[in-house]
C-alpha positions, 0 to 999 in steps of 0.5 A: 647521794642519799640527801638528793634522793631523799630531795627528790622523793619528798612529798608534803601530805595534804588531804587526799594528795601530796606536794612535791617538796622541791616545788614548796622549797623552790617557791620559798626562795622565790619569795625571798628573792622577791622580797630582797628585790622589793628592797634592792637587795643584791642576794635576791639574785642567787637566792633565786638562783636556787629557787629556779634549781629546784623548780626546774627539776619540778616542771620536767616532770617525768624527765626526772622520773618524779611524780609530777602532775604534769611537764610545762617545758614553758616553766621548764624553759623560764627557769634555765631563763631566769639564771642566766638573766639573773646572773646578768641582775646579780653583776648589774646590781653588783656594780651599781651598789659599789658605784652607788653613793646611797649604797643601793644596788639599783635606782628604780626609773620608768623605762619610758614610752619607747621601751614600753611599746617595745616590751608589749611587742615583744610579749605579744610576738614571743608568746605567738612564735613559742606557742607552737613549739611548747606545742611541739614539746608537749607542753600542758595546754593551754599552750600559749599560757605557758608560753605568755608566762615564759616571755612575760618572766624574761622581760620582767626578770630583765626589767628588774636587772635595769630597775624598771619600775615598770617590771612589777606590772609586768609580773602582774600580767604573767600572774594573771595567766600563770595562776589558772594553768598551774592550778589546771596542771596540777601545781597547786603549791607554784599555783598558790605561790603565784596567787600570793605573787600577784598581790605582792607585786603590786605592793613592790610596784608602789614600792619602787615608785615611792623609792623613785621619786624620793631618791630622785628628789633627795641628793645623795649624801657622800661620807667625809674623808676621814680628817678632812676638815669640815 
C-alpha cells in the first residue's frame, strides 16, 4: 500500500512545475513497447500493456484525486482500447512466431486499396460520432482532437496486430494532433513523448517496408531434422 500511494503522489521537479511520475513511467514502457514492435518482438504487447495502466490513471485526472493538469476521457478511453486490443496483438503475434519458420512473430504486408479506404472512413466517422460524447464527458477541448487521437490509436494499435505496414502512418497522423493537445492540457512529458513518437514512427515505417520485401523475397529456411540425412 504504501508503494502505490507513493506511485500515485510522486512527482518529478522541473522548473517552476513538476511531471507526474506515472505519466514519465507510462510513456517509457510505451517506448519500449514501440521498439519491440518495430522489431517484432511479441513482449512489445504486455510491455505496453503496463504503460497504458499507468497512463490510464493519468489522463482520469481528478477521478484518481492526483494533481493532473487536465481529464482527456479520449486518452482515458484509448488506454482501456489499447489493452484489449493489445491483448488481441499479444495472441495474434503469439501464434504467428510459433507458425512462423523465421521464427518472427509477424510478416509485415500493406493492407491493400480496399482496406485503406475502409481505415480513413472509419478515422473520419469515429472521430465525428466520439466528438460530441468526449464533449459530453468534459473532455479538454479541442474535443475532437482527442477523439481523432482515440479512433486513430485503435485502428493503428489493431493495424500492428495484422502487421500492416501501413499502421505506422498512421500513427503519424495521430502524432500530428496528439502532440498540440497534450501540450495545451498540460501534459508536456505524453506531450514530448508523442513528439519524439512522431519521428520514431517514420523510422519503424521504413522499417517494416525494408522487412517487407526482403522477407517476401527471400524464402524461409527450415531446420533439418536431427539425423536426417542431407
Amino acid at each position: 500500500m504504501d508503494f502505490l500511494r507513493w506511485l500515485f503522489e510522486a512527482q518529478i521537479p522541473v522548473g517552476g512545475s513538476a511531471l507526474v511520475l506515472r505519466e514519465v513511467l507510462g510513456n517509457i514502457f510505451g517506448l519500449a513497447s514501440a521498439l519491440g514492435g518495430m522489431r517484432r518482438k511479441v513482449w512489445a504487447w504486455p510491455v505496453g500493456i503496463l504503460g497504458n495502466l499507468l497512463l490510464l490513471t493519468v489522463f482520469l485526472g481528478n477521478v484518481f484525486g492526483a494533481a493532473a493538469p487536465a481529464t482527456l476521457w479520449g486518452q482515458a478511453a484509448r488506454q482501456v482500447m489499447f489493452i484489449g486490443v493489445a491483448l488481441y496483438g499479444w495472441y495474434r503475434w503469439k501464434q504467428g512466431r510459433e507458425a512462423n519458420a523465421r521464427g518472427t512473430a509477424v510478416v509485415p504486408g500493406w493492407a491493400g486499396t480496399k482496406v485503406r479506404v475502409a481505415l480513413l472512413g472509419a478515422m473520419v466517422a469515429g472521430t465525428a460520432a466520439l466528438t460530441p460524447l468526449f464533449d459530453a464527458l468534459g473532455s479538454y477541448p479541442p474535443v475532437w482532437a482527442d477523439a481523432w487521437t482515440f479512433m486513430g490509436s485503435l485502428l493503428a494499435t489493431y493495424g500492428m496486430a495484422r502487421g500492416w505496414t501501413e499502421f505506422w502512418l498512421i500513427w503519424v497522423a495521430v502524432d500530428i494532433v496528439g502532440v498540440p493537445l497534450l501540450f495545451s492540457a498540460g501534459y508536456y512529458a505524453s506531450a514530448v513523448m508523442y513528439l519524439f513518437y512522431g519521428f520514431f514512427t517514420l523510422a519503424g515505417f521504413f522499417v517494416w517496408w525494408r522487412a517487407d520485401k526482403r522477407e517476401r523475397v527471400e524464402p524461409a529456411v527450415v531446420p533439418a531434422a536431427v539425423g536426417a540425412a542431407p
